[in-house]
MIMI-424051 format. One record per residue: residue number from 0; residue in three letters; chain; x negated, z, y negated of N, C-alpha, C, O, CB in turn. Coordinates in Angstrom, 1 decimal, padded with zeros to 4 digits. Glycine has a CB too. Layout:
SITE pos code unit n.east   n.up n.north ca.east  ca.up ca.north c.east   c.up c.north o.east   o.up o.north cb.east  cb.up cb.north
SITE NUM  ALA    A      X      Z       Y       X      Z        Y      X      Z       Y      X      Z       Y       X      Z        Y
...
END
This chain:
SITE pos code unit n.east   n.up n.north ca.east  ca.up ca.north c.east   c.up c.north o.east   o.up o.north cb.east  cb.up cb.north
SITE   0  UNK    A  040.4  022.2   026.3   040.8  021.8    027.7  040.5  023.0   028.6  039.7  023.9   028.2   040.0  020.6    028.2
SITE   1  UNK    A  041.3  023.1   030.0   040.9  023.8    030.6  041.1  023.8   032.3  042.1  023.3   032.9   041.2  024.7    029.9
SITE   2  UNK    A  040.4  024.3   032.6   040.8  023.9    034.4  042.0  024.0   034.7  042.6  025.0   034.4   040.3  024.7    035.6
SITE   3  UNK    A  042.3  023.1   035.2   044.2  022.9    036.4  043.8  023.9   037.4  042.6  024.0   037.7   044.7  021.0    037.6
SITE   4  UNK    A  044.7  024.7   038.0   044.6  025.2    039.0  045.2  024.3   040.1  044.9  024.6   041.2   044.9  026.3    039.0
SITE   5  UNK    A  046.0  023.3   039.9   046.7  022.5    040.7  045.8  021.3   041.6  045.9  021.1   042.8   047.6  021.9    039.7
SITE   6  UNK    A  044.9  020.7   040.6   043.9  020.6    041.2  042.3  020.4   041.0  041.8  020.5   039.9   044.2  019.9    041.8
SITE   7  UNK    A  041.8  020.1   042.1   040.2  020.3    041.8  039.6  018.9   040.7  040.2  017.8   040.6   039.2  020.2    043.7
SITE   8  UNK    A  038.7  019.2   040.0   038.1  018.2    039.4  038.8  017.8   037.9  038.3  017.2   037.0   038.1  016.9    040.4
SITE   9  UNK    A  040.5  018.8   037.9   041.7  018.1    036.7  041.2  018.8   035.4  040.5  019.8   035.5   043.5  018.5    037.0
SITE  10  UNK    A  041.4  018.4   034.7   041.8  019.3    033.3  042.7  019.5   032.4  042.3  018.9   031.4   041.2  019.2    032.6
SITE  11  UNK    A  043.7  020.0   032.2   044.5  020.1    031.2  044.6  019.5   029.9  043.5  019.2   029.6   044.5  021.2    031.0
SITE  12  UNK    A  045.4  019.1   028.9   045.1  019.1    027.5  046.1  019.4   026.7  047.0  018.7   026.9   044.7  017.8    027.0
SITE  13  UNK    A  046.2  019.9   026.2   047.4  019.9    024.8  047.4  019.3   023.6  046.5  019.5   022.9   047.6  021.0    024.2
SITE  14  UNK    A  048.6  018.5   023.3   048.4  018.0    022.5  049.9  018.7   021.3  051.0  018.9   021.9   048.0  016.5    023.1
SITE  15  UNK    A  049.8  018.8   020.1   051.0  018.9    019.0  051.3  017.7   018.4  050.4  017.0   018.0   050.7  019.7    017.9
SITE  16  UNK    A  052.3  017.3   018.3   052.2  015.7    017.4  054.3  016.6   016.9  054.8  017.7   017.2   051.9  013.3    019.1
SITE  17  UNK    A  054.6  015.8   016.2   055.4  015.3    015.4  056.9  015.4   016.4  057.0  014.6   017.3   054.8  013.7    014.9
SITE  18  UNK    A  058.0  016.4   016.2   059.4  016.3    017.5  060.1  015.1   017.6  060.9  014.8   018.5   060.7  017.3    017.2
SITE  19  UNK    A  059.7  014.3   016.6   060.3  012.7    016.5  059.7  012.0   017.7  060.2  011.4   018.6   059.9  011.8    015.0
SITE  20  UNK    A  058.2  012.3   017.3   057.7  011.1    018.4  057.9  012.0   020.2  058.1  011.4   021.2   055.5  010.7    018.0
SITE  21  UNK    A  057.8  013.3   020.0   058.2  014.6    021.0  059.0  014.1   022.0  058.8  013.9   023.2   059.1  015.7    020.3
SITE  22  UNK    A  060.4  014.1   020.8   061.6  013.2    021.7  061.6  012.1   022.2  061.9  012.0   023.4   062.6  012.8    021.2
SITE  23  UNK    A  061.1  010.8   021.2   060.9  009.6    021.9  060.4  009.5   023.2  061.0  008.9   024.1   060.2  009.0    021.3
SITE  24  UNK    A  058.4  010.3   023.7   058.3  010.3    025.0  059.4  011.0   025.6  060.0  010.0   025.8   057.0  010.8    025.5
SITE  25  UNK    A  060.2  012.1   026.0   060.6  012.7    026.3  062.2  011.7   027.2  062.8  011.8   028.3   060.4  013.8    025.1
SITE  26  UNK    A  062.4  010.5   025.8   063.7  009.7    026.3  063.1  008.9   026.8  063.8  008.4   027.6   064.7  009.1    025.5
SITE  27  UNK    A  061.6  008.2   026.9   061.5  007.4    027.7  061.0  008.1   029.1  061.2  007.6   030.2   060.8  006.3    027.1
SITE  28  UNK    A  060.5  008.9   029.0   060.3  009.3    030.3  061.5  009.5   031.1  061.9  008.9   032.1   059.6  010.4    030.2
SITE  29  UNK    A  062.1  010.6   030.4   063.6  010.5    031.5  064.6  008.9   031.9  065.5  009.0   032.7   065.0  011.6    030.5
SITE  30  UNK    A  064.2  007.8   031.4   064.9  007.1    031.6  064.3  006.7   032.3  065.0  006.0   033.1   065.3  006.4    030.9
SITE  31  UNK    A  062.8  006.8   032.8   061.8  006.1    034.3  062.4  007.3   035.1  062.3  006.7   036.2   059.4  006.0    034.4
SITE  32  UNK    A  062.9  008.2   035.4   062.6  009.7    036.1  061.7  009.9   035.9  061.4  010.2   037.1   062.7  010.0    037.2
SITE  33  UNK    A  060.7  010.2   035.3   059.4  010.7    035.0  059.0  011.8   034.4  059.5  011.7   033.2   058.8  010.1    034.3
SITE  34  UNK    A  058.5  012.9   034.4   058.1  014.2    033.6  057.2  013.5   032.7  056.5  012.5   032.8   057.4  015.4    034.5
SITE  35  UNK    A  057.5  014.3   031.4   056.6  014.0    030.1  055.6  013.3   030.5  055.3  012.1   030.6   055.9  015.3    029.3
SITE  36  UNK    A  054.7  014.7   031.0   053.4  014.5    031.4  052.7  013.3   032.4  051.6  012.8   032.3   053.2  015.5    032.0
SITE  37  UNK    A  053.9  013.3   033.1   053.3  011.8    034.1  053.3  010.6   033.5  052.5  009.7   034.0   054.2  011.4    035.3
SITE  38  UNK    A  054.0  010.4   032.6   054.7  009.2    031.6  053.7  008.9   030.8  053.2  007.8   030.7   056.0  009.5    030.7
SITE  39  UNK    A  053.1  010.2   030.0   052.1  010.0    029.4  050.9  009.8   029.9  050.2  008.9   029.3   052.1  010.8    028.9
SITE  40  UNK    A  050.5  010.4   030.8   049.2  009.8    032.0  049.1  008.4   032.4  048.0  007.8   032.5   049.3  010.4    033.6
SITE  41  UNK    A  050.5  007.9   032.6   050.5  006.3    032.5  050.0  005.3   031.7  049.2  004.4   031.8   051.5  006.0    032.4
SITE  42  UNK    A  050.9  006.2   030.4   050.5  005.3    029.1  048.9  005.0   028.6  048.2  004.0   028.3   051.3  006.0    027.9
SITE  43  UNK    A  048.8  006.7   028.8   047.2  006.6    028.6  046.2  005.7   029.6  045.3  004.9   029.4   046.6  008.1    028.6
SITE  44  UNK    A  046.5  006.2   030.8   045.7  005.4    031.7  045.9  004.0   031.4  044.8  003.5   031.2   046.1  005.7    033.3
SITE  45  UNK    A  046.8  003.1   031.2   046.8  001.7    031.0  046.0  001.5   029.8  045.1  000.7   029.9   048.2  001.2    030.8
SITE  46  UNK    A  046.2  002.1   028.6   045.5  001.9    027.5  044.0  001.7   027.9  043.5  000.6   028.0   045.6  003.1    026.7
SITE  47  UNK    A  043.5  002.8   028.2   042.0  003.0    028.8  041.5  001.6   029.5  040.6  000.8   029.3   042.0  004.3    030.0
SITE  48  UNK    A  042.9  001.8   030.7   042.0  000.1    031.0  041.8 -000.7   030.4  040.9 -001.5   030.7   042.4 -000.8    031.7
SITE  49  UNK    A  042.7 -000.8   029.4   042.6 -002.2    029.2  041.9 -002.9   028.0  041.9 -003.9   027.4   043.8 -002.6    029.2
SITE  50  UNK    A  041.1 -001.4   028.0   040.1 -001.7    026.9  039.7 -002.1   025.5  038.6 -002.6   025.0   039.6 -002.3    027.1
SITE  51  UNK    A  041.2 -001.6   024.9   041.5 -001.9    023.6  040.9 -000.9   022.9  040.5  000.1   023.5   042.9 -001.9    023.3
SITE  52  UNK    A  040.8 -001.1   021.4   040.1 -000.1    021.1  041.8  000.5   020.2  042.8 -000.1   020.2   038.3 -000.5    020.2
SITE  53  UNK    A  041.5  001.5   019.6   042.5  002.0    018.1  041.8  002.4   017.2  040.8  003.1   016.9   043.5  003.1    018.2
SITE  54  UNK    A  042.7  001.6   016.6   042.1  000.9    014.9  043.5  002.5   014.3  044.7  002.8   014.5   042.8 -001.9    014.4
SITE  55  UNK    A  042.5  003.1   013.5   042.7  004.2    013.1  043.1  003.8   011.2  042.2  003.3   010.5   041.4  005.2    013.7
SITE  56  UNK    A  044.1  004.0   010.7   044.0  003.7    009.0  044.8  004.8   008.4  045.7  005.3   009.2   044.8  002.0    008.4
SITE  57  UNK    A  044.6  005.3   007.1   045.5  005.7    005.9  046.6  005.4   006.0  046.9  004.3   006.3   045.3  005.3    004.6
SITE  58  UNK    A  047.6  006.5   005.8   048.7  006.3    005.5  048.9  006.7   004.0  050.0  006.6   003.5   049.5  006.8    006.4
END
């Protein structure tokens, strides 16, 4: 991670995953108007609330 210069207190992250799933956020974001990144801040932020855990398994 690393400091935003955008703003105080933020931090960056990067993440690599898979161009399949890439695209997917990418179409649902554009279909809210949403940039990647905001779309994804959503998703995550709801998650977080809502206090689910993820159940991690083998594929």
């Amino acid at each position: 991670m690393s400091t935003n210069p955008i703003g105080k207190g933020t931090k960056t992250i990067g993440i690599n995953m898979s161009g399949e799933m890439a695209g997917e956020l990418t179409d649902r974001a554009e279909s809210m108007h949403l940039s990647v990144s905001k779309y994804c801040k959503i998703i995550l932020q709801q998650w977080v609330e809502s206090g689910n855990k993820l159940n991690l398994t083998e594929r």
